[in-house]
C-alpha positions as CSV (number, residue, x, y, z in Angstrom):
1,X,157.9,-10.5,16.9
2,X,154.4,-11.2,18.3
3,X,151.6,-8.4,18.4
4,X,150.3,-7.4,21.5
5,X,146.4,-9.0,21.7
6,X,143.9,-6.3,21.9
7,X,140.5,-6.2,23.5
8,X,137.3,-4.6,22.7
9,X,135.2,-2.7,25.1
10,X,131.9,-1.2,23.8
11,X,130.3,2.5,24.4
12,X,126.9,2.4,24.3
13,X,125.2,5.5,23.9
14,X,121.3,5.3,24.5
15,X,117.9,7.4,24.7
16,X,115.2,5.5,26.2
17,X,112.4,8.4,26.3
18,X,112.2,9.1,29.8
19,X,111.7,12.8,31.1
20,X,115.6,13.1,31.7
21,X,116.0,11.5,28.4
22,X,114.1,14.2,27.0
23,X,115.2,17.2,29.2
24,X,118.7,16.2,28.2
25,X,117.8,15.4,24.2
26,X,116.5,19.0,24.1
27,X,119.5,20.7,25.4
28,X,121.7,19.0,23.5
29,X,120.3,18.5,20.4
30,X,121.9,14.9,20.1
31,X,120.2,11.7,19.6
32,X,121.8,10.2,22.3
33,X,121.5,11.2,26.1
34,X,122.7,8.6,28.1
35,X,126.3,6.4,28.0
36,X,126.9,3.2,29.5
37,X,130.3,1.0,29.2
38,X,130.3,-2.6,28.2
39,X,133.0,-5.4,28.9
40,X,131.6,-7.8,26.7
41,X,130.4,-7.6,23.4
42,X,126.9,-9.3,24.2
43,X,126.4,-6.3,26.8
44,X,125.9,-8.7,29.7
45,X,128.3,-6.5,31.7
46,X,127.3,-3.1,31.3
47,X,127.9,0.0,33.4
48,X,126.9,3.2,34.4
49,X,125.2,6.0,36.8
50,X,121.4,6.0,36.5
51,X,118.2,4.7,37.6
52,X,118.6,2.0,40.8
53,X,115.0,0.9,40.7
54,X,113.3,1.3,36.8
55,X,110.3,2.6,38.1
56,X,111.9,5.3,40.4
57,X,113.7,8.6,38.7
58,X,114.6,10.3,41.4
59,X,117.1,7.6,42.9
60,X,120.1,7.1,41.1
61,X,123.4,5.5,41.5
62,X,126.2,3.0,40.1
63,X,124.0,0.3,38.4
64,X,124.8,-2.5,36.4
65,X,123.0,-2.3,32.9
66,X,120.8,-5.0,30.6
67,X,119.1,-5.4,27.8
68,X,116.7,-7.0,29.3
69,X,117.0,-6.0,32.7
70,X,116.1,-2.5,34.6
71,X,115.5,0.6,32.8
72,X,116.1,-1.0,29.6
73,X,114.3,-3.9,30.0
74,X,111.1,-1.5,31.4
75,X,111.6,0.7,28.0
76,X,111.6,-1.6,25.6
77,X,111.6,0.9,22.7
78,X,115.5,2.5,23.2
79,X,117.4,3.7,21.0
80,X,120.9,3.2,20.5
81,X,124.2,3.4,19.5
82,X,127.0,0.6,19.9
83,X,130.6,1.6,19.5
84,X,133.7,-0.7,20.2
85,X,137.2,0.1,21.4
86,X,140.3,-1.7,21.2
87,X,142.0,-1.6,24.2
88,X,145.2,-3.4,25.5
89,X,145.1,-6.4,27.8
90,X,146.5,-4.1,30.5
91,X,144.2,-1.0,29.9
92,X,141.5,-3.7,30.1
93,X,142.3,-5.6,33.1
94,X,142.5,-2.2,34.6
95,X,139.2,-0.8,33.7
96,X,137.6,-3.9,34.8
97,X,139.5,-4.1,38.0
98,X,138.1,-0.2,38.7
99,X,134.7,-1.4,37.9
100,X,134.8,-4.5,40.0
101,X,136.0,-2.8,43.0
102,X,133.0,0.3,42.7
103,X,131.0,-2.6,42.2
104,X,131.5,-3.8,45.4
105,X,131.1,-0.7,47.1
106,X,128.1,0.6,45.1
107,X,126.1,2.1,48.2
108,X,129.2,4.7,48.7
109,X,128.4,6.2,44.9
110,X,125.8,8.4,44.3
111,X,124.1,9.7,41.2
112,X,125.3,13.9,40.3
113,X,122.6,15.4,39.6
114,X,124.0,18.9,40.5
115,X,126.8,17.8,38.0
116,X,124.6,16.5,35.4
117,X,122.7,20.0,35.4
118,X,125.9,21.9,35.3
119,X,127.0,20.3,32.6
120,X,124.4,21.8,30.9
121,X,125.9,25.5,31.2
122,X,129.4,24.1,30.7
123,X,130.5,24.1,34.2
124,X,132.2,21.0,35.8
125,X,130.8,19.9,39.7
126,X,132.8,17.7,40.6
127,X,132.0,15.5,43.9
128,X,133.7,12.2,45.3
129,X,131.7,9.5,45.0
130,X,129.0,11.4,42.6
131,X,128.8,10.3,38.9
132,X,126.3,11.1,35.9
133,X,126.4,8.4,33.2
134,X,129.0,10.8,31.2
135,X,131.5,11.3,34.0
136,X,131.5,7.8,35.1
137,X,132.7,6.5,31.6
138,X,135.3,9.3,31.2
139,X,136.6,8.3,35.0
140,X,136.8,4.2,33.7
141,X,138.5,5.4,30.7
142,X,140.8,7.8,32.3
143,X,141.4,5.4,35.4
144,X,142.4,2.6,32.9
145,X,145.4,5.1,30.9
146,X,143.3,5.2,27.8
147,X,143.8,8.5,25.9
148,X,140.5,9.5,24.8
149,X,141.3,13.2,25.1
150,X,137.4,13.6,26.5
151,X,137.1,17.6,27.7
152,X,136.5,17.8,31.1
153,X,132.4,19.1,31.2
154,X,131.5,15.6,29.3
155,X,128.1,14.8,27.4
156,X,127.1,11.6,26.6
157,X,127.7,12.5,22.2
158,X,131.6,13.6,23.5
159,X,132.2,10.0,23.0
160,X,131.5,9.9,19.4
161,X,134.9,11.8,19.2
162,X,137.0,9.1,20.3
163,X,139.8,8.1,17.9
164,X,139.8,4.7,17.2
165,X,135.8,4.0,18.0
166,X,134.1,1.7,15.9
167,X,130.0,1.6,15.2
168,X,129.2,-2.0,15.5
169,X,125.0,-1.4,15.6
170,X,123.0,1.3,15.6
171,X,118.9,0.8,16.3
172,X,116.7,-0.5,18.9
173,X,118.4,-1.8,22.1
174,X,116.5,-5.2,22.3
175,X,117.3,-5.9,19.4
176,X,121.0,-5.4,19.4
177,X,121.5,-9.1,20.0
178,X,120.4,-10.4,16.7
179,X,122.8,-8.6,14.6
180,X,125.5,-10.8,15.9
């Protein structure tokens, strides 16, 4: 009997130093304050809810994350943490089918901001067609049947607590792609 193929996704969990970086660091007490969701392992297709323009914070929405492009690319000293996931073929053709289609209709989604504050006193705002970085990556994962029992009022660390996650790197962002 053949095994079912599995593919990995990566959670990336980052702090860049930014003022919301460090507005959220100090509430939380984590390392970590922001969570994006990779396809591939070299992070070329990378997700989330944050900056649109790197040199704007108050203008956020669904963007399509680098390590060497946008906010990343513009802090060059981010930390982070890379953790993979093992999904099935048809968990993962799901999540990226979700992602492709709010990639082509990335004006309607905005950035929570009244959520992301929320969050921060354990209450859940929950708006159609708002996201924070957390919520987003909960929604992929929930979308895609992938039991990652997440509570509800999410924070970027939360995804630590996924069973199954792997660290593959830990460090500085840029340079992430020399370890493999």
């Amino acid at each position: 009997m053949r095994r079912s193929s599995k593919i990995k996704v990566y959670i990336v969990l980052t702090y860049t130093g930014t003022l919301l970086s460090k507005i959220i660091k100090c509430y939380t007490k984590e390392e970590y304050s922001h969570v994006s969701l990779a396809l591939d392992k070299n992070l070329n297709k990378m997700y989330s809810f944050g900056r649109l323009n790197p040199y704007n914070p108050f203008i956020g929405g669904f963007v399509h994350e680098g390590v060497n492009i946008g906010t990343f690319k513009r802090f060059k000293n981010t930390k982070a943490l890379i953790c993979s996931l093992e999904l099935s073929c048809s968990q993962y053709r799901k999540l990226k089918q979700i992602v492709k289609k709010m990639e082509r209709k990335k004006a309607m989604y905005k950035f929570n901001t009244i959520g992301l504050f929320a969050a921060a006193f354990n209450i859940r705002i929950r708006r159609k067609y708002y996201f924070y970085c957390a919520e987003f990556v909960k929604y992929l994962l929930d979308e895609a049947n992938i039991n990652s029992k997440l509570p509800d009022t999410i924070k970027p660390m939360d995804f630590k607590k996924i069973s199954g996650l792997q660290i593959e790197y830990m460090g500085m962002l840029k340079n992430y792609q020399l370890t493999y």
